[in-house]
C-alpha positions in Angstrom: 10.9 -0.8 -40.3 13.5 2.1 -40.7 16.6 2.4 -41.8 20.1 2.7 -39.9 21.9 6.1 -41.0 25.3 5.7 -40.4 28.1 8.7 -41.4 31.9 7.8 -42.9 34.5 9.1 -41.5 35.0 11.2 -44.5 31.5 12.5 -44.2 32.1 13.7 -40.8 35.0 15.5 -41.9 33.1 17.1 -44.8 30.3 17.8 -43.1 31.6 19.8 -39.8 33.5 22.2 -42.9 29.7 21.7 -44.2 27.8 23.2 -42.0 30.1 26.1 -40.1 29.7 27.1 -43.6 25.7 26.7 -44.2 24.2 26.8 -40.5 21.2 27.9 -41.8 21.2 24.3 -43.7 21.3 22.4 -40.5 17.5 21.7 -39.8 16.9 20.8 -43.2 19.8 18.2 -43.1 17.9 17.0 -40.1 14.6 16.7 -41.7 16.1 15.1 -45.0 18.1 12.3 -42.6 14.8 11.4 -40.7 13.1 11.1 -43.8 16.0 9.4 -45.3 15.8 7.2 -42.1 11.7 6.5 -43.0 12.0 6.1 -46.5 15.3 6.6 -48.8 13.3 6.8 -51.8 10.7 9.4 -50.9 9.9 11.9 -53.8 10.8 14.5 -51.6 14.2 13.5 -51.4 14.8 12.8 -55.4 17.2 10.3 -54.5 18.5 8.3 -57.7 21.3 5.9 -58.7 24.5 7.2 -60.0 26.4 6.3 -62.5 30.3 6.6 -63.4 32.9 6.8 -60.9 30.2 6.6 -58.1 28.2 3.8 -59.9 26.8 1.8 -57.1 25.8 5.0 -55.2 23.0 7.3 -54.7 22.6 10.7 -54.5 19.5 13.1 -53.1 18.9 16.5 -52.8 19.4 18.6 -49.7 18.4 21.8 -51.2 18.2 22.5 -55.1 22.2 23.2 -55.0 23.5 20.9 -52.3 23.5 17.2 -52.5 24.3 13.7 -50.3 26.0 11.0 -51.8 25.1 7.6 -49.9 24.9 3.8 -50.3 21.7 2.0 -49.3 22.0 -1.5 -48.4 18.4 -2.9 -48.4 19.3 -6.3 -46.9 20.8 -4.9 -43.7 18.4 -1.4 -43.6 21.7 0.6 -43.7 22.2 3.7 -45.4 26.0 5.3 -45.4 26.0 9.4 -46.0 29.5 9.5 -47.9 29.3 13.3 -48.9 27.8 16.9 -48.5 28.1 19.9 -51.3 27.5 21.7 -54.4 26.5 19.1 -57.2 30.2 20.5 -58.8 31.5 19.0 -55.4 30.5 16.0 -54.7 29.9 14.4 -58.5 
């Protein structure tokens, strides 16, 4: 069974400034959300817990210098992307 990707409203936000900035990122964002949508914890993705301020929250890797912070919630197969950037960014 997969998982339910859902985007905040501050995501959105993020993300359109995002992406007119990196289009040459937008197929991999596309291939990390349907992974994301098979399997959130894929190697491939190197998605790990948080700690901190965004304790509760994970984080995986769109490229080596851009990251997505997002919550999974198991119990309803939901995931949440909350933000898109530089690891400097978004932590």
């Amino acid at each position: 069974m997969s998982y339910k990707l859902k985007q905040t409203d501050s995501f959105k936000k993020t993300a359109k400034k995002f992406f007119r900035k990196h289009r040459n990122l937008i197929n991999k964002f596309e291939t990390v959300t349907s992974q994301l949508n098979i399997n959130p914890f894929d190697s491939s993705l190197k998605t790990h817990k948080l700690k901190g301020n965004l304790n509760g929250k994970y984080a995986c890797s769109l490229t080596y210098e851009y990251r997505i912070i997002l919550t999974i919630e198991i119990i309803d197969k939901e995931i949440y992307l909350i933000d898109i950037g530089t690891h400097d960014e978004v932590y």
